[in-house]
N, C-alpha and C positions, 0 to 999 in steps of 0.2 A: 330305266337305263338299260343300255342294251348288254348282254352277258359280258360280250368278248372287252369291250368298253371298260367294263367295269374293274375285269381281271387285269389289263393290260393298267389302269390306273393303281390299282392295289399292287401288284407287281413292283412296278415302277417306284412303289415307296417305301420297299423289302430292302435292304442291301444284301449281304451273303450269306443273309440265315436260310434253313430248309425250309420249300414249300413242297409240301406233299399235296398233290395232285388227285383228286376221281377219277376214276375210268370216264372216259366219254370223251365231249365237248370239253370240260373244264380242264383235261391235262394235254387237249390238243390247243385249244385258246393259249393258257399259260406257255406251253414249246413257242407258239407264233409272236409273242409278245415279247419276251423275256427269258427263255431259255440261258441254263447257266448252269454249272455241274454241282452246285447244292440243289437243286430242287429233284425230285423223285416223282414218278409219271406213274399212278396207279393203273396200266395199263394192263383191261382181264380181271380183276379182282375186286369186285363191286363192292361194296361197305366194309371196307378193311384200310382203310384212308387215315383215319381217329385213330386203330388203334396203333397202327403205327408211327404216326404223329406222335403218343403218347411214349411210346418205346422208344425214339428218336431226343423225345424233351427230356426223358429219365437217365439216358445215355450221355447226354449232355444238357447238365443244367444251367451251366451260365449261357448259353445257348436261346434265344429265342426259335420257337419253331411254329409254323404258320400252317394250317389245312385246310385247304380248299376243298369242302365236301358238297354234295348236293343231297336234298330232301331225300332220293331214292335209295342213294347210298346211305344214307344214317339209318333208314327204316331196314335196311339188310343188315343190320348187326346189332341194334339194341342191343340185346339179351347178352354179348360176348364181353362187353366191358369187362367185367370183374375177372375173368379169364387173365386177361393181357396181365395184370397189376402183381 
């Protein structure tokens, strides 16, 4: 399945909870698909996608929150999980 394809389907089945976005591709696909002032555009800031996501779900728990990450971005922050908590 093709990237952009895939986000514009997942997107589409989100209603008004946050998606936090990657830098790249993934939070320019998501703007072209679905743009909408809950989602948040990791734009600049490479593997810090999660733990914000994670900040965002603990901020609001009845809240569903959704992250769109990529491989590169997860492998830039391993180590910082425990940090955020």
């Amino acid at each position: 399945m093709i990237r952009k394809d895939a986000i514009k389907i997942a997107s589409d089945m989100i209603d008004d909870s946050p998606i936090i976005s990657a830098n790249g591709y993934i939070s320019r696909d998501l703007f072209e698909a679905n743009d909408k002032d809950t989602n948040f555009y990791m734009i600049g800031s490479m593997g810090l996608s999660s733990s914000i996501g994670l900040c965002v779900a603990l901020k609001n728990p009845r809240k569903r929150v959704y992250v769109v990450d990529g491989d590169g971005n997860i492998l830039m922050n391993l180590g910082d999980r425990k940090s955020v908590v």
